[in-house]
C-alpha positions in Angstrom: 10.2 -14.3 16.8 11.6 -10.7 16.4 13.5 -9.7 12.9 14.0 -5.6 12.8 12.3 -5.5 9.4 10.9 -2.0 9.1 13.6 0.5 9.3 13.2 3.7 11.5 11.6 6.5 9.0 8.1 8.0 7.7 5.7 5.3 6.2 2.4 5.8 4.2 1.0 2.7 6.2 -3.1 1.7 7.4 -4.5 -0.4 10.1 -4.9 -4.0 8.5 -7.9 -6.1 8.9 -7.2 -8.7 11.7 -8.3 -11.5 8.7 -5.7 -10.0 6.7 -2.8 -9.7 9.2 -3.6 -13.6 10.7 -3.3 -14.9 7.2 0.0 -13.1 6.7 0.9 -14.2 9.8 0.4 -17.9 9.3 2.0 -18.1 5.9 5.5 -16.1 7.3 5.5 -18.2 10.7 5.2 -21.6 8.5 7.5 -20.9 6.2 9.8 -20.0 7.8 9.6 -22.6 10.1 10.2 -24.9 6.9 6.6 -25.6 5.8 7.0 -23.5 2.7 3.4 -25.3 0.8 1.8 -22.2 1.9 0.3 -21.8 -1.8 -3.3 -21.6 -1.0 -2.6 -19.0 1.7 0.0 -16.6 -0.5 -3.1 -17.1 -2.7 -5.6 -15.4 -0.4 -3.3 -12.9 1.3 -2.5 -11.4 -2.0 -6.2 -11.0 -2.8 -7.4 -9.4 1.2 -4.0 -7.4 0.4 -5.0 -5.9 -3.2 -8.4 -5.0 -1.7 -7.4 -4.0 1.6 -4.5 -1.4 0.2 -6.6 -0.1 -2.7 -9.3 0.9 -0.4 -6.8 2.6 2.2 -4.6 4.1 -0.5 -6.6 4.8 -3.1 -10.2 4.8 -2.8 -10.4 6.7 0.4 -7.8 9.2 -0.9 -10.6 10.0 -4.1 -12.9 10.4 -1.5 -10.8 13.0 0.5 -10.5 15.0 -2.5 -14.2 14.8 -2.9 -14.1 12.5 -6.4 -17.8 11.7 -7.2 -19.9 10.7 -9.9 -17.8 9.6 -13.5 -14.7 9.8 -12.2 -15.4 8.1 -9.0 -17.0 5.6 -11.2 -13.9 5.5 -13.4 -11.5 4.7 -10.7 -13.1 2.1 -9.1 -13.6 0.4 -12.0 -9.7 0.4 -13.2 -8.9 -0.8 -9.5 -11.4 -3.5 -10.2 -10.0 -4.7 -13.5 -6.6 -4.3 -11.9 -7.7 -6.6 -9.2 -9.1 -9.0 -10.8 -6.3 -9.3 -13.4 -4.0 -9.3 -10.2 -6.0 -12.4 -8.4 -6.3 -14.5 -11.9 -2.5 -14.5 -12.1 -2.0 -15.3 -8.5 -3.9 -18.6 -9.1 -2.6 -19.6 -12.3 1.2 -18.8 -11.1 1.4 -19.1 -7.3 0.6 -22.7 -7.5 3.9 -23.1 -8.9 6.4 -21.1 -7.0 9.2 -23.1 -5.3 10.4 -23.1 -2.2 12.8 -20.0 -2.8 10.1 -18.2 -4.1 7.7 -18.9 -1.5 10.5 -17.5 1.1 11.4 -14.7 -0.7 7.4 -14.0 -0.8 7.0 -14.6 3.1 9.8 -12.1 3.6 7.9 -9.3 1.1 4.8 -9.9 3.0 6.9 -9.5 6.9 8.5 -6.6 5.7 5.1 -4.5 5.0 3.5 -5.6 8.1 4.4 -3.2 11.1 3.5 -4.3 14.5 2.9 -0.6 16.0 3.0 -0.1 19.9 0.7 2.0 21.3 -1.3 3.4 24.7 -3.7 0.6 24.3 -1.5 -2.1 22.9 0.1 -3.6 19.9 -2.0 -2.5 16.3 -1.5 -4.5 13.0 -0.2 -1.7 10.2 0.6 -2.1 6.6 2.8 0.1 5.3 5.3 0.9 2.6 8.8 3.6 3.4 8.4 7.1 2.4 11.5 9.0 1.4 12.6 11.4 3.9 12.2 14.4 1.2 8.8 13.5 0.0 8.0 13.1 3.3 9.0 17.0 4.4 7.5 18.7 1.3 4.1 16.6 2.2 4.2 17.7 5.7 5.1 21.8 4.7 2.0 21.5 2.3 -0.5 20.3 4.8 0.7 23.3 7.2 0.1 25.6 4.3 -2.9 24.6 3.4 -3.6 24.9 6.8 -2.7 28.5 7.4 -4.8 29.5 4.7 -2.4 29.1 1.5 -3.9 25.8 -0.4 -4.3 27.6 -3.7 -0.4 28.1 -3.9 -0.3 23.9 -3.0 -2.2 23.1 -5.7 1.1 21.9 -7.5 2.7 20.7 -5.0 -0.1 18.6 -3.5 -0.6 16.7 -7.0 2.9 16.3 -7.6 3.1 14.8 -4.2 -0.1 12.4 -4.5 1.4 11.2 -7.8 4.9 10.1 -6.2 2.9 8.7 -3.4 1.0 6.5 -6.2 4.2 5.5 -7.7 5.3 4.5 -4.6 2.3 2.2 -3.9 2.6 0.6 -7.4 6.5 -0.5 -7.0 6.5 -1.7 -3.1 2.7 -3.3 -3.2 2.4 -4.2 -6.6 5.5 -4.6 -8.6 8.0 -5.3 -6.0 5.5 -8.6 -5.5 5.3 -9.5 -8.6 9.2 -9.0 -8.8 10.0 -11.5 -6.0 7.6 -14.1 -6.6 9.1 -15.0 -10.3 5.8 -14.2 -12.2 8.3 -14.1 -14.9 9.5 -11.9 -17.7 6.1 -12.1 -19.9 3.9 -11.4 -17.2 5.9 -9.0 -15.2 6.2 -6.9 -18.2 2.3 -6.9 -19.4 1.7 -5.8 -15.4 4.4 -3.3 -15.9 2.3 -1.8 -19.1 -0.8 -2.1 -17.2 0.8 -0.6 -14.1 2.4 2.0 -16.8 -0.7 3.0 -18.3 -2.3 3.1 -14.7 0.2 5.1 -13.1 -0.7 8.0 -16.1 -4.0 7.8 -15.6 -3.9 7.9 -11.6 -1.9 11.3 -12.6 -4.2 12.9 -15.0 -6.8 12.0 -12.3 -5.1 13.7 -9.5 -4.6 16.7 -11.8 -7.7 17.5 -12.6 -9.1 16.8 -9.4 -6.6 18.7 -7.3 -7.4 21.9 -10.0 -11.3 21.4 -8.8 -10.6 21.3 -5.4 -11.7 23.8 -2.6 -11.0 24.9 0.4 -13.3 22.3 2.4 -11.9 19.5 0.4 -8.3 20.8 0.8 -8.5 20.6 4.3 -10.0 17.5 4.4 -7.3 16.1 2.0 -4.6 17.6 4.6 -6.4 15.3 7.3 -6.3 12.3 5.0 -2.8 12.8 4.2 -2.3 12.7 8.4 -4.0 9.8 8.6 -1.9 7.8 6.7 1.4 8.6 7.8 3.1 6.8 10.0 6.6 7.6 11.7 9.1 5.1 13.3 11.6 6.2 15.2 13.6 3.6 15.3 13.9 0.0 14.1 11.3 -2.2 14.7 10.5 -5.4 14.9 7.9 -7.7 13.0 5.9 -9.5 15.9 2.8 -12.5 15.5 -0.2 -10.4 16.9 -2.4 -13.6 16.1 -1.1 -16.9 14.8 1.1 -17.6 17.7 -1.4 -16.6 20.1 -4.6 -18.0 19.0 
């Protein structure tokens, strides 16, 4: 089955588990071949997807900057109370979604998996659209700081990171929650936490972008290459797994 889900463009995307992608893969395929009871499954791709995405997008990314000790500490343990507040609601909630709500849910999870060609075959992505703007200034800053001139990106970097986090939070995390009819109570208590997260994940980016040298700067450049991915043009979702196995 082919559906041109992911539209031609720059993507902050990783390489998802194969656990992860057959999962996904299962719960789309069977719902939308009308088997929507996919609970149990929506259930455990949400939880491989909340851990999978935090390490790529945000745990890694401290790392790059060279985030140790405290603040390391600190982040970790806000993506941990994040996640486990995340998976508590899953099971107290997705046990209830409909059949609507389970498709609209399948159709979330398609449209962040990216089936990538490449020289040695198909790879299983996740991945979320970056604006086209966002996307230039991010790539002019990396050749900057690359030519020499990553005290002048200082502001631009963390301005930068911060959208990118933003970014993350609606398409991963609210988005979801969005779709899947948590409703209006519990969308809005994650929205608060999400608010209060995304100010925090700024102050954090501040200070550690201020405290950043030239090693970590360029390291940060390769990190920020890493996770980009560029499409150019349409492409279609594919079953690396389910189908196959």
């Amino acid at each position: 089955m082919h559906n041109q889900d992911n539209h031609a463009g720059h993507y902050a995307a990783f390489e998802a588990s194969k656990e992860l992608r057959l999962v996904g893969e299962k719960l789309v395929w069977e719902v939308e071949h009308g088997n929507w009871r996919q609970h149990d499954a929506l259930i455990e791709v949400i939880s491989r997807f909340e851990s999978e995405s935090a390490q790529a997008f945000v745990l890694d990314g401290i790392h790059a900057m060279g985030i140790t000790g405290s603040a390391e500490q600190f982040v970790q343990s806000t993506m941990h109370t994040l996640s486990t507040t995340i998976n508590k609601l899953s099971k107290q909630i997705v046990p209830k979604l409909d059949r609507e709500q389970m498709e609209l849910a399948a159709r979330h999870i398609r449209s962040l998996s990216i089936t990538l060609p490449t020289d040695d075959g198909l790879r299983a992505m996740i991945g979320y659209e970056v604006p086209d703007d966002l996307h230039e200034r991010r790539l002019e800053s990396t050749r900057r700081i690359r030519d020499g001139y990553w005290r002048e990106e200082r502001r631009a970097i963390s301005h930068q990171l911060s959208e990118l986090g933003d970014l993350m939070l609606e398409e991963i995390y609210l988005k979801s929650i969005r779709l899947m009819g948590f409703g209006f109570f519990t969308e809005k208590m994650i929205q608060g936490g999400a608010a209060i997260g995304r100010g925090l994940q700024h102050q954090l980016i501040n200070w550690a972008i201020n405290h950043l040298q030239e090693p970590e700067f360029m390291t940060l450049a390769d990190y920020m290459d890493l996770r980009h991915l560029y499409l150019p043009e349409p492409l279609g979702h594919q079953f690396l797994y389910y189908t196959n196995d």
